[in-house]
C-alpha positions, 0 to 999 in steps of 0.5 A: 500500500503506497503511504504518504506523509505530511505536515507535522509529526504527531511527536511534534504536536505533543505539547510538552511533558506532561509526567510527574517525573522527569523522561527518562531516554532508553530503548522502549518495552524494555521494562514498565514506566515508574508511575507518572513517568513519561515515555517519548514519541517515537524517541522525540521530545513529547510525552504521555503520563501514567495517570492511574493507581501506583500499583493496581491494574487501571482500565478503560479510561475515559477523559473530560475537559470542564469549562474551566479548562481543567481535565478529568480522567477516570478509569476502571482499576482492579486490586486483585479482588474488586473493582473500583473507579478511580478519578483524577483531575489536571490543572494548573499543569499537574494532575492532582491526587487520586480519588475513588468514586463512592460506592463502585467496590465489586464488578464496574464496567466502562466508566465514562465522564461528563461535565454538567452547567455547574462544572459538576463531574458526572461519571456515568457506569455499569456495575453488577449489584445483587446478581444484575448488571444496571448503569448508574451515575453520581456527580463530584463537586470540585468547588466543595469537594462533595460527592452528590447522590447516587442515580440509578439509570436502569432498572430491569431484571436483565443487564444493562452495559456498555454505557457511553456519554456525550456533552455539547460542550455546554452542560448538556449530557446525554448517555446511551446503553445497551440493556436486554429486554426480552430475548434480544438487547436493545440501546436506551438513552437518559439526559440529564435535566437540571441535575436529573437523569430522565426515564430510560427511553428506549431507542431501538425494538427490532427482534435481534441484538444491538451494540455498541452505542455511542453518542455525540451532541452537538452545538444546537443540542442535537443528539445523535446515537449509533450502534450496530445491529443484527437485524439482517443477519450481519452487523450493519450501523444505524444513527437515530436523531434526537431533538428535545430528548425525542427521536426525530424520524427512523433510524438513517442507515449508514453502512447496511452491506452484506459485509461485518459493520460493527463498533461505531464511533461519532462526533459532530465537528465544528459546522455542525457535520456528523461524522460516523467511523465504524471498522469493517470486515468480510461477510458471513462473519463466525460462519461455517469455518474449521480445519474439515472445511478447509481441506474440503472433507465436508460439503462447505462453499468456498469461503462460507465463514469468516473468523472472528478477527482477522481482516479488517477496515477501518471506515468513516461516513460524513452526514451532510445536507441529507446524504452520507458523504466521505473523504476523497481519500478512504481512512484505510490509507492512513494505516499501513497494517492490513487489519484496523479495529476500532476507529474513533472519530473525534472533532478537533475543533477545527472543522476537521476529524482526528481517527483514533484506531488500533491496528494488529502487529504481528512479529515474527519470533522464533517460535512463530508470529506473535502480536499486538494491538496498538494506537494509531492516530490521523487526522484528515487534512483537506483532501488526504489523512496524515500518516497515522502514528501509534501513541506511546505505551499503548501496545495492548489488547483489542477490547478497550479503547480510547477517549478523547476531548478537545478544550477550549485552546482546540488542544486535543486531550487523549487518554489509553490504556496498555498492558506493557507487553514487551518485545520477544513476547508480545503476548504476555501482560506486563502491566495494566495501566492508563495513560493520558496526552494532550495534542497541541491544537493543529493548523486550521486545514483548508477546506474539507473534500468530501465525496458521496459515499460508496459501500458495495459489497456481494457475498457468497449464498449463505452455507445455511440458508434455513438454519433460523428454522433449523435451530427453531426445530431443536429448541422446540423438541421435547424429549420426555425421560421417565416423566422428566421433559427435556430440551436441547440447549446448543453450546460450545465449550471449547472457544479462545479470544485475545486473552490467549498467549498462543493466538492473541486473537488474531482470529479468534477476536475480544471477548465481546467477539465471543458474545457476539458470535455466541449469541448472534452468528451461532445463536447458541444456548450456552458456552465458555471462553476458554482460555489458556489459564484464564489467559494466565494472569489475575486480571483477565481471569477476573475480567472473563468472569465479569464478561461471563457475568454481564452477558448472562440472560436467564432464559436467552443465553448461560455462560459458565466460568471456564479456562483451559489446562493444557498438559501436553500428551500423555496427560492430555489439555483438559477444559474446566468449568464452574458453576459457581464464580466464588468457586472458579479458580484457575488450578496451577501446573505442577511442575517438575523441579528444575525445568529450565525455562523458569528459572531466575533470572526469568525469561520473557514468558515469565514464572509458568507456562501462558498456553502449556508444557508438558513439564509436570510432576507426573500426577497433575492431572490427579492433582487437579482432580483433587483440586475440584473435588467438591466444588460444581465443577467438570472436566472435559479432555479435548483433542486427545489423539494429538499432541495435545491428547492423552493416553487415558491413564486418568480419569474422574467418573463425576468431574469428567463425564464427557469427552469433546470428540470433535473440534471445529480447529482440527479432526474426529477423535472417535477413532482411527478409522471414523469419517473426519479422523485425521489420516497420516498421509492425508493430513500429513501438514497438520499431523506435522503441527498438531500431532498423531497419537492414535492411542489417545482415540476416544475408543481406547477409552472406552476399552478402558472401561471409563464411562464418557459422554459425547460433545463437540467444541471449536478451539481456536479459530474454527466456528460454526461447525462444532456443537455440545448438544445438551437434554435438560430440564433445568435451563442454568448453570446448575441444570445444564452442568448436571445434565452433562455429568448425567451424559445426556449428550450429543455431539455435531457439526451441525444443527442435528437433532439426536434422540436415542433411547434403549427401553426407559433409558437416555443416551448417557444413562448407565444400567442393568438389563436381564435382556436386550431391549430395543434401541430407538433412533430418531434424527432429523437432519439439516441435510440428508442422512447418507448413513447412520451405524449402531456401534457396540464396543467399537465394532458396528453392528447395525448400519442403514443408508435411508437417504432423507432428513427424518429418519427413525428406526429401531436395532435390537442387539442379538449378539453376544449380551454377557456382561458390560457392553457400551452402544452408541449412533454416529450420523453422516450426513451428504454433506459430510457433517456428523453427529454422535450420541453418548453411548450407553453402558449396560450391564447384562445380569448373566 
């Protein structure tokens, strides 16, 4: 991509130190800034301060500018065991103390910051309070140093999050959100009048999910909200116009295309122009895609899916005299990365924009590619973007972002925050801190060149084009057990993001990336993000558990606390799951004394293993069982004929039910000769990275005797392909978490619906019969069911090929019937998709 530069460098237009120390030279990312001590640009003079607590983990700031020309930052900061919100003001060319906002100890979420007509401090945030998320606001007042009353914003037995607010520059302050109501969550605006934030008033009521807002006011008092939506069956962004707190008219459309548009930003400029950035990405976005797609096993079109992450535009639309115009140069020129999240719009009070947005690094090591995401700034000059330039300490995480204000002088206030990664392991945290910078105010531009505004995009058919009907099929299914009336509930159990060191979610994407797909692209009943050690550091496990908090909704979705544990073979990777967050608690490795990669001095991965090892004492994995004994927990091994498998010399029958049989990222692990297995020559490339140990096949376990049920998940990268199929009347943590230690349980790669009994028993149930009774199949596919096989103790002993969607049968086995025997159904479909029941294991009285 040809780049350009112009005018004056960012580094040129920082005005001045504003740390508390002295800058200190020295090579960057070599060790973590002392608090308030500045870090140049790019090695020249002008710098950021470190504006948060001294030693906690401070995130997600949000920054304001009071009439009186002092600055206010707060952020969110975490001491090991709570969150609380921190407040610091800027004046008189120091920051001053730190203060907490009353009454925020526990789980806060995005505090945002507002100056009232009083020169009131307004922070406006999401906080949990007895089991419910809801956003609430409190007021500070700097001439008598008194905090006011506390506002509750919402008020509904469903979550309320993702708070953002906008002021005119005059007192007048407006918040939007995005609250559940129903089964689909909605955005919501407030203002405050005379020292009172207004009723809820909802904006938005279509039948799916909306994200992201994010307000603007302008000087007329107009206010404008974006967000995103999902009422197409992609993300598209929308802004309402609001006058007098009343929506004036529908929602205008900004980018509706078949393509990912999603995380809007707005800011209205100086001549009253709003202007919308969004980041873009391609279509059918968390769709069919997986490893057994890629090598075309499975009857999948080309390019059906895309990952979660991956490429990405950042992209930006002017609103001007009734029409969506843009620059005649595109924002994505600015960048000289291929993948651009988040940008954020801001006026500079200039008549023009400045972009903030945060490109991928990757970095090749020696161990492979690692990464990064990092701030980048522009801003539109006439007709072209200045070449945009990172912020210093910024590199980071994909899920926050930035905040920024412009005063009175026209400087440009800005305020991040970064974890300190370092160079040789971009992945592992460091330190979570805040940071903030003031930009001297630019040279007024030229006139803005601005053109109509072109967004065209054709995707593929879509690889299931009835799939609301099919997912409808199976949350009505009724399956009545011995007087009990079971549902299935779809989940995945197995799916990583950012927050593990392996990938960094270059494809697999933020934590909210994991919501969305969950509850949107794969419209599923339940999951976990399972990240390697909870992503191997204090504050992202307590964040997960937060995130897992928020996007709970009672009768909608069910998310469980859940990591990874990855012991390499023979042990095997196991993922871990909770009920109960006081309860969830990473379990450590055991390791064996004297290995080398951890000893003093330590290396740049640090004290224990981010992903895996397999440098453990030899009972770890007993260890681990006798860590979650007594707590609601399971254990579900995965991948287990790789090298990240296990030879079965373990096992807990009540923590370790079920066994995830196939992943979406790699193959079946079933056994060496079932469909989708990986084969040596076949699959020489990925054998190559990911292993072949046979001996950890899932039939071997059930030679061994162990009892396991059947799901199936993702892992890294894959989506849309891999289903845990869950039979339960109890639709919660506690009941489906119950059912999986029942084995009531199947496995797909696609919205299969699975029923398989034996006289009065499930599949999972374990039993003594005198004789055999019939086994009863029925199935409805997605497709046509090219064969279904009836396997008893590894071996097939019953086989048909009906060629329709519906099939039912019944198989009664009059073979040998002495003593223990296990059965269970495999599905194949034309397509190539599978599904598997959990066996039953019988006990014949002999």
């Amino acid at each position: 991509m040809a780049m350009w530069r112009t005018g004056l460098t960012l580094a040129a237009l920082a005005a001045g130190l504003l740390g508390l120390g002295r800058l200190t030279p020295g090579p960057p990312n070599l060790r973590v800034p002392a608090q308030g001590e500045s870090q140049p640009i790019q090695a020249v003079s002008g710098a950021a301060s470190a504006v948060g607590h001294e030693y906690r983990q401070d995130d997600f700031p949000a920054i304001a500018v009071s009439p009186d020309g002092s600055v206010w930052v707060a952020w969110l900061s975490f001491d090991g065991q709570r969150d609380d919100i921190g407040l610091r003001q800027f004046r008189g060319g120091r920051w001053g103390n730190l203060q907490w906002v009353p009454a925020t100890s526990g789980d806060s979420w995005a505090p945002q910051l507002g100056i009232d007509s009083r020169n009131q401090v307004w922070v406006v945030w999401a906080e949990q309070r007895e089991g419910n998320w809801d956003v609430f606001a409190r007021p500070y007042d700097p001439a008598t140093h008194q905090w006011g009353s506390l506002q509750r914003l919402s008020d509904h037995a469903l979550p309320d999050t993702n708070p953002c607010l906008a002021s005119d520059g005059t007192g007048q302050l407006v918040v939007a959100w995005q609250g559940f109501r129903g089964r689909f969550s909605q955005i919501f605006v407030s203002r405050l009048v005379e020292g009172r934030w207004t009723p809820a008033l909802q904006l938005t009521n279509a039948p799916a999910n909306h994200w992201n807002p994010a307000v603007a006011v302008g000087a007329d008092g107009t206010t404008w909200v974006a967000y995103d939506s999902y009422r197409s069956g992609s993300y598209d962004v929308f802004v309402q116009c609001l006058r007098g707190g009343a929506p004036e008219g529908p929602p205008i459309a900004v980018a509706t295309t078949p393509l990912f548009e999603a995380r809007p930003s707005v800011a209205v400029d100086t001549v009253g122009r709003l202007w919308v950035a969004w980041e873009s990405g391609p279509p059918h976005w968390g769709k069919d895609q997986g490893y057994v797609t890629r090598q075309r096993y499975v009857d999948r079109p080309e390019g059906s899916g895309a990952p979660l992450a991956g490429q990405r535009e950042p992209q930006i639309a002017c609103w001007r005299n009734g029409r969506w115009e843009a620059p005649v140069q595109p924002l994505r020129e600015a960048f000289p990365q291929r993948a651009v999240y988040r940008p954020q719009v801001i006026s500079d009070g200039q008549g023009s924009v400045w972009v903030i947005a945060k490109p991928r690094i990757d970095v090749k090591v020696a161990d492979g590619a690692r990464g990064y995401w990092e701030y980048w700034i522009t801003r539109y000059e006439g007709e072209r973007w200045r070449a945009a330039e990172p912020l210093p300490s910024s590199k980071g995480r994909l899920s926050s972002k930035a905040s920024a204000a412009t005063d009175s002088q026209g400087d440009l206030w800005v305020a991040w925050e970064t974890d300190n990664r370092r160079e040789g392991f971009y992945h592992r945290p460091i330190r979570q801190q805040v940071y903030a910078m003031r930009l001297a105010k630019p040279a007024r531009t030229e006139q803005l060149r601005l053109k109509p505004l072109e967004l065209h995009a054709q995707a593929p058919p879509p690889a299931h084009p009835n799939e609301d009907e099919d997912v409808a099929r199976l949350r009505s299914y009724v399956a009545e057990v011995r007087g009990r009336k079971l549902r299935i509930v779809r989940g995945d159990f197995h799916r990583h993001t950012e927050l593990s060191w392996d990938g960094g979610g270059r494809n697999d994407g933020s934590l909210e990336d994991f919501y969305r797909y969950m509850l949107d692209a794969a419209n599923m009943d339940f999951g976990a993000s399972t990240d390697h050690q909870g992503g191997a550091w204090p504050y992202w496990w307590w964040y997960s558990q937060k995130m897992a908090d928020m996007y709970h909704v009672p009768g909608v979705f069910v998310p469980f606390f859940g990591y990874e544990r990855s012991v390499i073979f023979p042990h095997g990777h196991r993922n871990v799951f909770f009920v109960n967050r006081a309860e969830a608690r990473v379990t450590p490795f055991h390791l064996r004394t004297g290995v080398k990669n951890f000893l003093l001095p330590l290396g740049p991965q640090g004290d224990e293993p981010g992903v895996g090892t397999g440098d453990v004492v030899e009972n770890d994995t007993k260890l681990l069982y006798e860590t979650l004994r007594g707590k609601d927990a399971v254990v579900i091994p995965h991948t287990s004929a790789t090298r990240m498998g296990t030879d079965w010399r373990d096992n807990d029958p009540y923590l370790e039910p079920v066994v995830e049989i196939f992943q979406g990222c790699r193959t079946n692990y079933e056994r060496v000769d079932a469909p989708l297995a990986a084969h040596p020559d076949r699959d020489a490339a990925h054998i190559k990275r990911a292993g072949y140990f046979p001996q950890g096949m899932v039939s071997n376990a059930w030679a061994k005797g162990y009892k396991l049920g059947i799901i199936a998940s993702s892992d890294h990268g894959s989506t849309h392909l891999s289903y845990a199929m869950v039979y339960t009347d109890d639709f919660s943590r506690k009941g489906i978490l119950a059912a999986i230690r029942q084995r009531h349980t199947y496995g797909a790669t696609d919205n299969i619906l699975l029923d398989v009994r034996m006289g009065q028993y499930f599949m999972g149930d374990e039993f003594r019969l005198e004789r055999p009774e019939p086994l009863r199949v029925k199935i409805t596919g997605t497709r046509e069911i090219a064969r279904v096989v009836v396997i008893k103790d590894n071996g097939v002993v019953y086989s048909t090929e009906p060629r329709t969607r519906q099939v039912e049968f019944t198989f009664r086995d009059t073979g040998d019937v002495q003593g223990r025997h296990f059965y269970y159904v495999r599905v194949e479909q034309v397509d190539g998709m599978l599904a598997w029941s959990s066996p039953f294991f019988v006990n014949y009285s002999k």
